[in-house]
PDB file with SEQRES, HELIX, SHEET and CRYST1 records, atoms N, CA, C and O in Angstrom:
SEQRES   1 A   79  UNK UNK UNK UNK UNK UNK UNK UNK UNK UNK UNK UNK UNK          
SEQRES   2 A   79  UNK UNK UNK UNK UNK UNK UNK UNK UNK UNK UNK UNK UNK          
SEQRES   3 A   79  UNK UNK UNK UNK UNK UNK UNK UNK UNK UNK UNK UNK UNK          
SEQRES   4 A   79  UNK UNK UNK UNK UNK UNK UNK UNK UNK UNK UNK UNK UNK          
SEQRES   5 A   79  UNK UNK UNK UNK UNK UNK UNK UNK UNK UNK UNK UNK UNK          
SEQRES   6 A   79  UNK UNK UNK UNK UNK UNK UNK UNK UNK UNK UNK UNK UNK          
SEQRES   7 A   79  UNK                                                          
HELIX    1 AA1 UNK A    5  UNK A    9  1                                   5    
HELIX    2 AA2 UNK A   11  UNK A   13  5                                   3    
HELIX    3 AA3 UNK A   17  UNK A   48  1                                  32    
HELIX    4 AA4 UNK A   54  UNK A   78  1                                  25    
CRYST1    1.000    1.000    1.000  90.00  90.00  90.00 P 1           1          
ATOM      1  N   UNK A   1     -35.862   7.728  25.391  1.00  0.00           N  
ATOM      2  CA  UNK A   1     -35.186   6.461  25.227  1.00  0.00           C  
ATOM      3  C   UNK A   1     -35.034   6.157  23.737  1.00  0.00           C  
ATOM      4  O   UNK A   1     -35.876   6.361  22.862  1.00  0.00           O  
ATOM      5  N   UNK A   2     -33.895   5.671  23.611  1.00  0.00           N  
ATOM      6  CA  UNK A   2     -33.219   5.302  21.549  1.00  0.00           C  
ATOM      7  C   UNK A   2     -34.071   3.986  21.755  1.00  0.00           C  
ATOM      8  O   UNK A   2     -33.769   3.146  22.604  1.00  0.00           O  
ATOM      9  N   UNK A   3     -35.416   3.848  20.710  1.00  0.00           N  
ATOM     10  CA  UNK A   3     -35.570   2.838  19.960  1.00  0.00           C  
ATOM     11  C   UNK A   3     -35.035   1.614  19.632  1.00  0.00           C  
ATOM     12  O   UNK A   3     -34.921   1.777  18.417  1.00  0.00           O  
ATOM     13  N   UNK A   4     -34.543   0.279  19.891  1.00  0.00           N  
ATOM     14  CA  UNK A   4     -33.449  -0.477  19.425  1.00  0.00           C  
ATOM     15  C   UNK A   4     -33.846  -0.964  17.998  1.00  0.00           C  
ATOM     16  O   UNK A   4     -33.171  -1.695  17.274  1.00  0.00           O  
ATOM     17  N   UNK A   5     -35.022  -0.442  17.738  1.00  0.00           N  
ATOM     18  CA  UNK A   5     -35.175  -0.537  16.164  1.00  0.00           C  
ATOM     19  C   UNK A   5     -34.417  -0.004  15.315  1.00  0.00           C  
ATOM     20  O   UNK A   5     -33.821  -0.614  14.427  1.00  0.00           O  
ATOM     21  N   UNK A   6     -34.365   1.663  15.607  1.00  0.00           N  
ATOM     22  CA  UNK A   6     -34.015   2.334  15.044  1.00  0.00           C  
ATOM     23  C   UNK A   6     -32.292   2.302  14.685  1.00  0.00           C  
ATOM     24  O   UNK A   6     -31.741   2.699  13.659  1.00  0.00           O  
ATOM     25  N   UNK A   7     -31.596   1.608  16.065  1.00  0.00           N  
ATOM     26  CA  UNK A   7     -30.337   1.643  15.782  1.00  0.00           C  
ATOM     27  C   UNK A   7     -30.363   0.272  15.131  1.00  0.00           C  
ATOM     28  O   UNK A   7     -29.972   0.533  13.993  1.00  0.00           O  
ATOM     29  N   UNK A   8     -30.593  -1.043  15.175  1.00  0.00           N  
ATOM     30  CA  UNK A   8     -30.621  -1.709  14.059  1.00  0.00           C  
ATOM     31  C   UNK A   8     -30.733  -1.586  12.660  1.00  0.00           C  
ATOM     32  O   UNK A   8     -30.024  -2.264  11.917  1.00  0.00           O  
ATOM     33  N   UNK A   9     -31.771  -0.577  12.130  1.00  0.00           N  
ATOM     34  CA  UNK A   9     -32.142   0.076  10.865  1.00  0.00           C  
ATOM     35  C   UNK A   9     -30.849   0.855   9.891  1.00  0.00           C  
ATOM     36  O   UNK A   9     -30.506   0.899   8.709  1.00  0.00           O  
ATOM     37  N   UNK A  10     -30.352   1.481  11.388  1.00  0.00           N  
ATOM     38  CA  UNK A  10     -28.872   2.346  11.204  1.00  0.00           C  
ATOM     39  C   UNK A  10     -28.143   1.173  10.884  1.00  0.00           C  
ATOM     40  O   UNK A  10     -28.276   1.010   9.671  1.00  0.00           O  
ATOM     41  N   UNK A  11     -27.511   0.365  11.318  1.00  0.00           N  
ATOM     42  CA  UNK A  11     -26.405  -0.437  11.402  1.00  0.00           C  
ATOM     43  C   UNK A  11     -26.759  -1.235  10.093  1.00  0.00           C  
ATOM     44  O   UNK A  11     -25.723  -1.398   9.447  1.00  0.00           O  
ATOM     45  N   UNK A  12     -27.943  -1.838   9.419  1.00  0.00           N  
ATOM     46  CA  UNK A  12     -27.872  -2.081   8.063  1.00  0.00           C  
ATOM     47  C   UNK A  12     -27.961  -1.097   7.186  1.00  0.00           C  
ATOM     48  O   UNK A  12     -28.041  -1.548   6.043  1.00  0.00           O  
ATOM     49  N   UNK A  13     -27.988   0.542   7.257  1.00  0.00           N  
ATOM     50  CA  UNK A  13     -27.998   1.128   6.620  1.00  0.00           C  
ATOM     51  C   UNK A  13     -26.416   1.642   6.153  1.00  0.00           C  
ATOM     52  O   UNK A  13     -26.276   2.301   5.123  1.00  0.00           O  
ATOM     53  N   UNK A  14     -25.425   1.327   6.888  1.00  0.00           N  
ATOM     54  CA  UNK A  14     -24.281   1.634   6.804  1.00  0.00           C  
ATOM     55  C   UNK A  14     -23.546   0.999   5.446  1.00  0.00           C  
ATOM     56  O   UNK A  14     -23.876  -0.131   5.085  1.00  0.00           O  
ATOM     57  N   UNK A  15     -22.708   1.626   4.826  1.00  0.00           N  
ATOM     58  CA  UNK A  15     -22.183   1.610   3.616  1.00  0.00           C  
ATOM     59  C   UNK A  15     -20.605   1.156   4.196  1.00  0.00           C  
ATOM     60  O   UNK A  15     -19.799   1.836   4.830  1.00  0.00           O  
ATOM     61  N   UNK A  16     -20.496  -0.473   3.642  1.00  0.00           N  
ATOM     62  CA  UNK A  16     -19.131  -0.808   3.571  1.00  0.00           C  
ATOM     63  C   UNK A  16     -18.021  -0.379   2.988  1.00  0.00           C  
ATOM     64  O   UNK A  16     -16.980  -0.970   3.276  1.00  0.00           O  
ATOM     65  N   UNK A  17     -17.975   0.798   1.991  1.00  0.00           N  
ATOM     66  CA  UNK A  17     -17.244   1.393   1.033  1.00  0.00           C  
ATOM     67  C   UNK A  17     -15.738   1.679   1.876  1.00  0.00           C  
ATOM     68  O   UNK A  17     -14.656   1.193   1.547  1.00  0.00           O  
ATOM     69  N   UNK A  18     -15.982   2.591   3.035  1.00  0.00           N  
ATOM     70  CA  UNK A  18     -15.241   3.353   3.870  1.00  0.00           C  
ATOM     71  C   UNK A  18     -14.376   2.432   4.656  1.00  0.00           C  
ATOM     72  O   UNK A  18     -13.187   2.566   4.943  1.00  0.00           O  
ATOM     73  N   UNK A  19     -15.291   1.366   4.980  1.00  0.00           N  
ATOM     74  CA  UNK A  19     -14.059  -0.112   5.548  1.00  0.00           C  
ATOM     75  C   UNK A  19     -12.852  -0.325   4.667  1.00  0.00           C  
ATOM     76  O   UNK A  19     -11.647  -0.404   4.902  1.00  0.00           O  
ATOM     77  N   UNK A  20     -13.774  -0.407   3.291  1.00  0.00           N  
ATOM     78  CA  UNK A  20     -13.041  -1.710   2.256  1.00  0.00           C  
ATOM     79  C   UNK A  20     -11.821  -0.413   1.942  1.00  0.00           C  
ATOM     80  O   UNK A  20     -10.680  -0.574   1.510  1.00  0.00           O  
ATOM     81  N   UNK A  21     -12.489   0.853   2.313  1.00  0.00           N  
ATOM     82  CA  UNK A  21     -10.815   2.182   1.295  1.00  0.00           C  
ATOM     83  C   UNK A  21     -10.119   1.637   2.571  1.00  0.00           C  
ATOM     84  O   UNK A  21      -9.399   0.659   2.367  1.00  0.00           O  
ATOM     85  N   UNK A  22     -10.189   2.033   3.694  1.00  0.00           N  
ATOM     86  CA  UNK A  22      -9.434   1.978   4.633  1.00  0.00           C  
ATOM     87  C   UNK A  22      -8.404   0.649   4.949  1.00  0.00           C  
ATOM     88  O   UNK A  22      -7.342   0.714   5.566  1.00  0.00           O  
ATOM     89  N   UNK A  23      -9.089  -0.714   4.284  1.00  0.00           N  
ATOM     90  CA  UNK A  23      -8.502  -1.750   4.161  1.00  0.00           C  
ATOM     91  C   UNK A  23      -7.445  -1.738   3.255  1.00  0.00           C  
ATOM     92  O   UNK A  23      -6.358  -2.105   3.701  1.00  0.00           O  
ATOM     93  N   UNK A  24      -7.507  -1.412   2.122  1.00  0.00           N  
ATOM     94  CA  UNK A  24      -7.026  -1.094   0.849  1.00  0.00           C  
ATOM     95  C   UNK A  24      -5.285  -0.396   1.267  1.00  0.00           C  
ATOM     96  O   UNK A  24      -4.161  -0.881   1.138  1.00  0.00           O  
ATOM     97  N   UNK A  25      -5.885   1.205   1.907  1.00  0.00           N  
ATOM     98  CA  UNK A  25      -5.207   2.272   2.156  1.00  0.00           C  
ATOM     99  C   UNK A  25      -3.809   1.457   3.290  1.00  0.00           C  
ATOM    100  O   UNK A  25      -2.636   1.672   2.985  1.00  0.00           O  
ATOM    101  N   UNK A  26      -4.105   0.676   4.385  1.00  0.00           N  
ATOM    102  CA  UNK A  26      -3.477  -0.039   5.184  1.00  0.00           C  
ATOM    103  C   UNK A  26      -2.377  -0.977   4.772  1.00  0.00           C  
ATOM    104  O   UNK A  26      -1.289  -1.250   5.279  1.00  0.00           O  
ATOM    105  N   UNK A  27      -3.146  -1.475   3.446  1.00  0.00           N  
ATOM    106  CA  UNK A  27      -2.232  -2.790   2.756  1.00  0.00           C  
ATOM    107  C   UNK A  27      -1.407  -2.476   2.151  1.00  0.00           C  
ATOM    108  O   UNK A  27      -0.382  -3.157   2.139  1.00  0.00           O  
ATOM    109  N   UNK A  28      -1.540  -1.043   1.222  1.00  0.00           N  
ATOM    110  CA  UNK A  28      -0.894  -0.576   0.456  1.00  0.00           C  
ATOM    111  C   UNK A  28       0.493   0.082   1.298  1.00  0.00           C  
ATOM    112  O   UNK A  28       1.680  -0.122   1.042  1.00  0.00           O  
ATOM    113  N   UNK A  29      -0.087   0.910   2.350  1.00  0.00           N  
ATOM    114  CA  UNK A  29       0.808   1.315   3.238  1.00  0.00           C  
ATOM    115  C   UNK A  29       2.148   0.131   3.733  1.00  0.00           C  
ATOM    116  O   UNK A  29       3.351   0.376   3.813  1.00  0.00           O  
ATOM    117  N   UNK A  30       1.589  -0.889   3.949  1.00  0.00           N  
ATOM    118  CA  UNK A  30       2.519  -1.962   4.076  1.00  0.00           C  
ATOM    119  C   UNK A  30       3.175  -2.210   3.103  1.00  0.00           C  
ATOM    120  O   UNK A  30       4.331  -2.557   3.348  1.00  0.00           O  
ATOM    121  N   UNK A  31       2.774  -2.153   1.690  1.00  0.00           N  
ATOM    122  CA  UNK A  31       3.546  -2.568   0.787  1.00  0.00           C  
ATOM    123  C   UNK A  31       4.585  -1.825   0.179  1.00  0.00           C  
ATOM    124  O   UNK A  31       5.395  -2.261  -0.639  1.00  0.00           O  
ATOM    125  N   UNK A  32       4.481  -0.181   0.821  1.00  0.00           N  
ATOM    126  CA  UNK A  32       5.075   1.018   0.398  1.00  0.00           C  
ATOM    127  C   UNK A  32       6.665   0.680   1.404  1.00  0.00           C  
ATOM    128  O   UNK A  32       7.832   0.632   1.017  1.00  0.00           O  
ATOM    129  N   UNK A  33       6.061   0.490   2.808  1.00  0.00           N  
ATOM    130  CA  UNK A  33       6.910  -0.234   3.346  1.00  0.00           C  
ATOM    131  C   UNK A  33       8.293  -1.251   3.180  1.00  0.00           C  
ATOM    132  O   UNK A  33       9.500  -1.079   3.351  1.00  0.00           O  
ATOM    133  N   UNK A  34       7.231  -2.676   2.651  1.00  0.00           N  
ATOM    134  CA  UNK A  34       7.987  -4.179   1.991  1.00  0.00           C  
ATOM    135  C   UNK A  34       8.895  -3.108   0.867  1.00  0.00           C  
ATOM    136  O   UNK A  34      10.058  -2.927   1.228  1.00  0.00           O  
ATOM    137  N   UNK A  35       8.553  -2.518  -0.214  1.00  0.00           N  
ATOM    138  CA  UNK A  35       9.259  -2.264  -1.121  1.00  0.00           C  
ATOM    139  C   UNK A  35      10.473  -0.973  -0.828  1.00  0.00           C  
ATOM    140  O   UNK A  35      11.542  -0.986  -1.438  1.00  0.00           O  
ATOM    141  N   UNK A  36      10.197  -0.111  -0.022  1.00  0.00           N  
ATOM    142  CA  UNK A  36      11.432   0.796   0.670  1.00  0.00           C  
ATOM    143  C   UNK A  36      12.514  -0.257   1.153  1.00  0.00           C  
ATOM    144  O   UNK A  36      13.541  -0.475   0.510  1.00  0.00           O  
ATOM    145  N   UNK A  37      12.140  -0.992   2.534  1.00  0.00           N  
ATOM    146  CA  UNK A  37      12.883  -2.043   2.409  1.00  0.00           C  
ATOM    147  C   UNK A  37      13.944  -2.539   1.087  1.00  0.00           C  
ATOM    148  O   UNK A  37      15.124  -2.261   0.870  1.00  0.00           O  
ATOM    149  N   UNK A  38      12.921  -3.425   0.302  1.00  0.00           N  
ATOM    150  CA  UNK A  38      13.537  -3.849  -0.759  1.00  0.00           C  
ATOM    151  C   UNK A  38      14.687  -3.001  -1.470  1.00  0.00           C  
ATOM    152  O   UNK A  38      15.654  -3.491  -2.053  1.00  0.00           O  
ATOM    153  N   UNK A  39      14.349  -1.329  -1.283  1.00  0.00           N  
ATOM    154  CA  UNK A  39      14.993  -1.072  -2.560  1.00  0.00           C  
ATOM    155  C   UNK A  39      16.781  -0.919  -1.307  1.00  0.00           C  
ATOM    156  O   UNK A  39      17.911  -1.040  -1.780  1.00  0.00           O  
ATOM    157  N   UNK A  40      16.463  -0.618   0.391  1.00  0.00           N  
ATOM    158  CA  UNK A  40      17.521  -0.298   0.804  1.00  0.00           C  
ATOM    159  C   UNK A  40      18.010  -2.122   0.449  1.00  0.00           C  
ATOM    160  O   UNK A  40      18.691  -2.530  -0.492  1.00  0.00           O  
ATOM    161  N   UNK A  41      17.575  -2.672   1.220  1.00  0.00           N  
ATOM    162  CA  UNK A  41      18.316  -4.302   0.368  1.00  0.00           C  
ATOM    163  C   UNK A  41      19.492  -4.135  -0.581  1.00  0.00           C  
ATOM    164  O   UNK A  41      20.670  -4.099  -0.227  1.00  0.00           O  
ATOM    165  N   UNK A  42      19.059  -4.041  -1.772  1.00  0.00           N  
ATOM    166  CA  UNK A  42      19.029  -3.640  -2.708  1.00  0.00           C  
ATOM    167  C   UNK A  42      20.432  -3.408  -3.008  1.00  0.00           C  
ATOM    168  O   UNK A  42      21.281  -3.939  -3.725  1.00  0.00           O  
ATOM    169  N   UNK A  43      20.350  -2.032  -1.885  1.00  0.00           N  
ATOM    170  CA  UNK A  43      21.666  -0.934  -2.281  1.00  0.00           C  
ATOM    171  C   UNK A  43      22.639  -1.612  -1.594  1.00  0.00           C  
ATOM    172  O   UNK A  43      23.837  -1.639  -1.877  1.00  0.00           O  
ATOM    173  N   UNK A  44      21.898  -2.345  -0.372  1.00  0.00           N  
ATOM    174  CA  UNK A  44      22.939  -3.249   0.439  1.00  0.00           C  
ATOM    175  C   UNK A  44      24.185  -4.133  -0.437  1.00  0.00           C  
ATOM    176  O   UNK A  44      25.407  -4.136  -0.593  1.00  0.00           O  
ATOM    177  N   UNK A  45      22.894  -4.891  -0.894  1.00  0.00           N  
ATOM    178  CA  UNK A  45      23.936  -6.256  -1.945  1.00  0.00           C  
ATOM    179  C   UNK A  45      24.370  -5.308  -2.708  1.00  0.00           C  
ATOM    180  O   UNK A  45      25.564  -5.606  -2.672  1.00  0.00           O  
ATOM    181  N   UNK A  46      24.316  -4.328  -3.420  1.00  0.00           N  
ATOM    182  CA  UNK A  46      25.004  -3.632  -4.739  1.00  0.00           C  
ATOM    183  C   UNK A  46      26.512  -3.503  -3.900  1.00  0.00           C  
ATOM    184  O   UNK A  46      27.563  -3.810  -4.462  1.00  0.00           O  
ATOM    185  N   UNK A  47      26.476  -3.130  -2.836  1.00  0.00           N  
ATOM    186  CA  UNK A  47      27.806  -2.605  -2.044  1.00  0.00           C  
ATOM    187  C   UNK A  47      28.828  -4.024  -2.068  1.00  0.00           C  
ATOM    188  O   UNK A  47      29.940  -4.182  -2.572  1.00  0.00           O  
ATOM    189  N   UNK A  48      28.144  -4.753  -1.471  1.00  0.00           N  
ATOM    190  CA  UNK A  48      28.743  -6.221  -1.560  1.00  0.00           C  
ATOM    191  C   UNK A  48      28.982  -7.270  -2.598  1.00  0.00           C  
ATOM    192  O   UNK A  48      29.921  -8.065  -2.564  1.00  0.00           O  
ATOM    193  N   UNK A  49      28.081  -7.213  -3.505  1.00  0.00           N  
ATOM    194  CA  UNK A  49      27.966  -8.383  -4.546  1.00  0.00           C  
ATOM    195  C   UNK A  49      28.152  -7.759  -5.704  1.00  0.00           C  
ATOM    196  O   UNK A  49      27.093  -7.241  -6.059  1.00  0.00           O  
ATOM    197  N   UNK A  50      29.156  -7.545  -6.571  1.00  0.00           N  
ATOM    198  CA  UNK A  50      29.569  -7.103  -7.386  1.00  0.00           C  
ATOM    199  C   UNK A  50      29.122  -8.261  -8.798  1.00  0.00           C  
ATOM    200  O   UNK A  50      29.423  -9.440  -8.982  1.00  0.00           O  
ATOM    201  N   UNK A  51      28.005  -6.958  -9.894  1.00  0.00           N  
ATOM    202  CA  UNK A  51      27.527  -8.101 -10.734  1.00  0.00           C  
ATOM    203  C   UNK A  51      27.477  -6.932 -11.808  1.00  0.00           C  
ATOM    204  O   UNK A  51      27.351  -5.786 -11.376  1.00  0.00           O  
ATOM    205  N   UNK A  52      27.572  -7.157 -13.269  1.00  0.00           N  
ATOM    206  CA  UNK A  52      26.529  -6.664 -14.275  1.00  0.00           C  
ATOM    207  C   UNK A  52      25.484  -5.845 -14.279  1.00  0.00           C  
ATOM    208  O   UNK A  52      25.351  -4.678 -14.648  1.00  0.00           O  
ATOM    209  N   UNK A  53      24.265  -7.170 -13.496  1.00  0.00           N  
ATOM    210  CA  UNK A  53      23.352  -7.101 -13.459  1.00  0.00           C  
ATOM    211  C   UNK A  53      22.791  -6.003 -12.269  1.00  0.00           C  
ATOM    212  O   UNK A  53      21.601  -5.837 -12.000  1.00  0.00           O  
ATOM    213  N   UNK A  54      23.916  -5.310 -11.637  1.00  0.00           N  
ATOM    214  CA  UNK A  54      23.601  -4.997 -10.183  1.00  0.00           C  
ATOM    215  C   UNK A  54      22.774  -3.384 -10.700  1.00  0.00           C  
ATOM    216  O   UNK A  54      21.985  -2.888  -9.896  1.00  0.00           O  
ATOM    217  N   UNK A  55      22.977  -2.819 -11.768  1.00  0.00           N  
ATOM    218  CA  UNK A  55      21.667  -1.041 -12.270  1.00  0.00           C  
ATOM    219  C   UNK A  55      20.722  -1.571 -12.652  1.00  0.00           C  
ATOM    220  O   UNK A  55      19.745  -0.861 -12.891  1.00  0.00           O  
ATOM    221  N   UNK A  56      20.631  -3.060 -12.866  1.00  0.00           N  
ATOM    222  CA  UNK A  56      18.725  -2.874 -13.821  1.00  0.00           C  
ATOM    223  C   UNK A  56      18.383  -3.750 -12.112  1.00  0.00           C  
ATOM    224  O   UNK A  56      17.204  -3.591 -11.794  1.00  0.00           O  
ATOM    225  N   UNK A  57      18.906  -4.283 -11.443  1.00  0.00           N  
ATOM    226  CA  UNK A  57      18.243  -4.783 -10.309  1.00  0.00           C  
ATOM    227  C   UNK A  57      17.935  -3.820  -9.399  1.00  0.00           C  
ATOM    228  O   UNK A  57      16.943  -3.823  -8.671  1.00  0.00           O  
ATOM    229  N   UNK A  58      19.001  -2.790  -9.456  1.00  0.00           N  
ATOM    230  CA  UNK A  58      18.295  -1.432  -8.407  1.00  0.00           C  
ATOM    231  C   UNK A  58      17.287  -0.737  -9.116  1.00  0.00           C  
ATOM    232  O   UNK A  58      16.294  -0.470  -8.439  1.00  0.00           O  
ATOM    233  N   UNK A  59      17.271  -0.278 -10.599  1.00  0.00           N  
ATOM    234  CA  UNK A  59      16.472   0.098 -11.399  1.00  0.00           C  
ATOM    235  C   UNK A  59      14.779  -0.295 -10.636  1.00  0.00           C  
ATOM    236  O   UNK A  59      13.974   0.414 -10.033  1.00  0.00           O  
ATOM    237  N   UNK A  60      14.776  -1.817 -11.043  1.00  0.00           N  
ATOM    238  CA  UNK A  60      13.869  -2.299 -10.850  1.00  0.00           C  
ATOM    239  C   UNK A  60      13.317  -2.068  -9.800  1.00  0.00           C  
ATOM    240  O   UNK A  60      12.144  -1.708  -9.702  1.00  0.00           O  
ATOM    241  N   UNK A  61      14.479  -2.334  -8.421  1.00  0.00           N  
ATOM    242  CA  UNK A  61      13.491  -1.998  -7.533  1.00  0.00           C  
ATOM    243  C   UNK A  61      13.012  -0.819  -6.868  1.00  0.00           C  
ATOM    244  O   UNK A  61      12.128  -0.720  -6.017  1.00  0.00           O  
ATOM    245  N   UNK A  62      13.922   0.279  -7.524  1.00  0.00           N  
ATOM    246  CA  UNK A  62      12.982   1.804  -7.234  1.00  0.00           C  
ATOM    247  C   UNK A  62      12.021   2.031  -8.139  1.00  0.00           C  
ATOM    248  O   UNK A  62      11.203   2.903  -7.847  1.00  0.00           O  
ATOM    249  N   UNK A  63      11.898   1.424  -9.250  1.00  0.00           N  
ATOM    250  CA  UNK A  63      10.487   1.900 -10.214  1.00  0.00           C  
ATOM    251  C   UNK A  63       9.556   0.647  -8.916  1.00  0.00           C  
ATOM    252  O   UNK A  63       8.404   1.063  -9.037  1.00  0.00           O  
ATOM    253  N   UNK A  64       9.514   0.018  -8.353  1.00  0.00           N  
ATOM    254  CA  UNK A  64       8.391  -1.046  -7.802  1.00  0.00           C  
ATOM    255  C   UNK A  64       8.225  -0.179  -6.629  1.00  0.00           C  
ATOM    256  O   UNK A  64       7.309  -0.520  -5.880  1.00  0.00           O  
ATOM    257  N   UNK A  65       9.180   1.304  -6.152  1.00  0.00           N  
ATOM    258  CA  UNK A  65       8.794   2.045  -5.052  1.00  0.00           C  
ATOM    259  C   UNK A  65       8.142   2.832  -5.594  1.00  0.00           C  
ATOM    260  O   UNK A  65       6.988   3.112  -5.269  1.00  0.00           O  
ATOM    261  N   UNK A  66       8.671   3.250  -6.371  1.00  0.00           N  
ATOM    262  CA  UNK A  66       7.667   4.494  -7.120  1.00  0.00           C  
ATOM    263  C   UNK A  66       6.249   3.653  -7.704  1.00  0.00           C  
ATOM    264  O   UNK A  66       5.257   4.036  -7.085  1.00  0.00           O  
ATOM    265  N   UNK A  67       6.044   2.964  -8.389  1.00  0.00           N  
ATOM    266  CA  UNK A  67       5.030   2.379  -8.490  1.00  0.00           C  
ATOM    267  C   UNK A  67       3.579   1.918  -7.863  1.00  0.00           C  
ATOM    268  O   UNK A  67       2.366   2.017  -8.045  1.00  0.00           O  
ATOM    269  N   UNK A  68       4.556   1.354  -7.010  1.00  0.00           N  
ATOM    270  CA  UNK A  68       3.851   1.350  -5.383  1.00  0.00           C  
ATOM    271  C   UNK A  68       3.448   2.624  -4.653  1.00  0.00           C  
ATOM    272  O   UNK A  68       2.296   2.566  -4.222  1.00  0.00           O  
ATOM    273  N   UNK A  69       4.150   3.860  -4.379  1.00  0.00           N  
ATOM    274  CA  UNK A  69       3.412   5.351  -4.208  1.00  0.00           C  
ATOM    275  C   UNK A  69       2.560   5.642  -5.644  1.00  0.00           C  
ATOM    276  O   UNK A  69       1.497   6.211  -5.396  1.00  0.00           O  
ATOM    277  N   UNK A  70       2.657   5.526  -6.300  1.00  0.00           N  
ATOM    278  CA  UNK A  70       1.628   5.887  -7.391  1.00  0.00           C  
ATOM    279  C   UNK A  70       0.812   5.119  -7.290  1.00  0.00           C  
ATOM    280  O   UNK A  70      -0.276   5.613  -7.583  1.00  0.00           O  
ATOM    281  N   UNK A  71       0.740   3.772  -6.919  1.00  0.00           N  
ATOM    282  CA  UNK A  71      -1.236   2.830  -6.966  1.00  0.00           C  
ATOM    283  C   UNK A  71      -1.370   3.885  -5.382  1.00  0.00           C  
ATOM    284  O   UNK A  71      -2.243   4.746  -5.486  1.00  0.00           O  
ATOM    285  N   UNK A  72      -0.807   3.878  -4.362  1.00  0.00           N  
ATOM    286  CA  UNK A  72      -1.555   4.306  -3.396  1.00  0.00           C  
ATOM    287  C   UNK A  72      -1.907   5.751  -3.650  1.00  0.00           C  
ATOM    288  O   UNK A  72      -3.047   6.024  -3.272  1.00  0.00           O  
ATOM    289  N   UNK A  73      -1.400   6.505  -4.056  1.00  0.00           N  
ATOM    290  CA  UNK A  73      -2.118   7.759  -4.393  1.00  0.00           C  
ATOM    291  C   UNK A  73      -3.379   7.842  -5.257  1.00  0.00           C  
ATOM    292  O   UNK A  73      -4.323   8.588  -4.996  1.00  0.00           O  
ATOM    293  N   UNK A  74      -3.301   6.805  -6.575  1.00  0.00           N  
ATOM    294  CA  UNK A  74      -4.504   6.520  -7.133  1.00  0.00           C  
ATOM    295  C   UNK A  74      -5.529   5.949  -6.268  1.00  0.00           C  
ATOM    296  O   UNK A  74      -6.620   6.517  -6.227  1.00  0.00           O  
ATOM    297  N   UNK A  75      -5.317   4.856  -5.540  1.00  0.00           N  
ATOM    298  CA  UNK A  75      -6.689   4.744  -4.326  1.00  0.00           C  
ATOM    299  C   UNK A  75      -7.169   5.648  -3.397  1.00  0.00           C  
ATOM    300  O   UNK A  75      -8.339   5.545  -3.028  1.00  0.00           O  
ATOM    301  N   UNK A  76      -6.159   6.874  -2.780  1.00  0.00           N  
ATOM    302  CA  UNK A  76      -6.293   7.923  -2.139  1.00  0.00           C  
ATOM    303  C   UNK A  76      -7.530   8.467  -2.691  1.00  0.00           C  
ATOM    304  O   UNK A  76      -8.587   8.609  -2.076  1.00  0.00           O  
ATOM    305  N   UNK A  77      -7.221   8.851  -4.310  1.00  0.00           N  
ATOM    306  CA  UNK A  77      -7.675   9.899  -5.042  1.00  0.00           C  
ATOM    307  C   UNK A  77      -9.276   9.421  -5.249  1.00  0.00           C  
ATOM    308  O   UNK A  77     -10.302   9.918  -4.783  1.00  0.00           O  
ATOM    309  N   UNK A  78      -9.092   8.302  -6.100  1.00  0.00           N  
ATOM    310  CA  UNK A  78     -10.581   7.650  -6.682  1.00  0.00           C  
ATOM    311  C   UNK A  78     -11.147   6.486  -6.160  1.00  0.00           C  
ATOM    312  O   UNK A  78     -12.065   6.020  -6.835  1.00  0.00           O  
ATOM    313  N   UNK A  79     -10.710   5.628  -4.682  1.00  0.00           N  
ATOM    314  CA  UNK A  79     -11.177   4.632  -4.216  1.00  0.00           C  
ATOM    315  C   UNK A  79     -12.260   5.347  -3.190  1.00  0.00           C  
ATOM    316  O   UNK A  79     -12.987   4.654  -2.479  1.00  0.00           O  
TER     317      UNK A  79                                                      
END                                                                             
């Protein structure tokens, strides 16, 4: 018969680290998401809304995709 000590002992011995990456890893995933989105948006209005401003606004929002895959690969790597 398991002890119910022993599995108590276990269950404060457990290391939150592996939650908090996995939390992290999830959010980021969403945000890789929000910003793909954004950048098709993006290309949407460029088609329609004829501006100036319409290469540094797509600019912008593919460096915030790429950006966004680069923090999540850095938490991959060292979180």
């Amino acid at each position: 018969m398991i002890d119910p000590g022993v599995i108590v002992n276990e269950l404060f011995n457990l290391s939150p680290w592996p939650i908090i990456k996995l939390f992290f890893l999830v959010a980021l995933l969403i945000y890789i998401v929000f910003t793909f989105i954004l950048v098709r948006q993006v290309g949407v209005m460029d088609k329609i809304f004829h501006s100036r401003f319409n290469f540094l606004i797509k600019l912008v929002s593919v460096l915030l995709f790429v950006l966004s895959l680069a923090i999540f690969i850095v938490v991959w790597k060292f979180l």
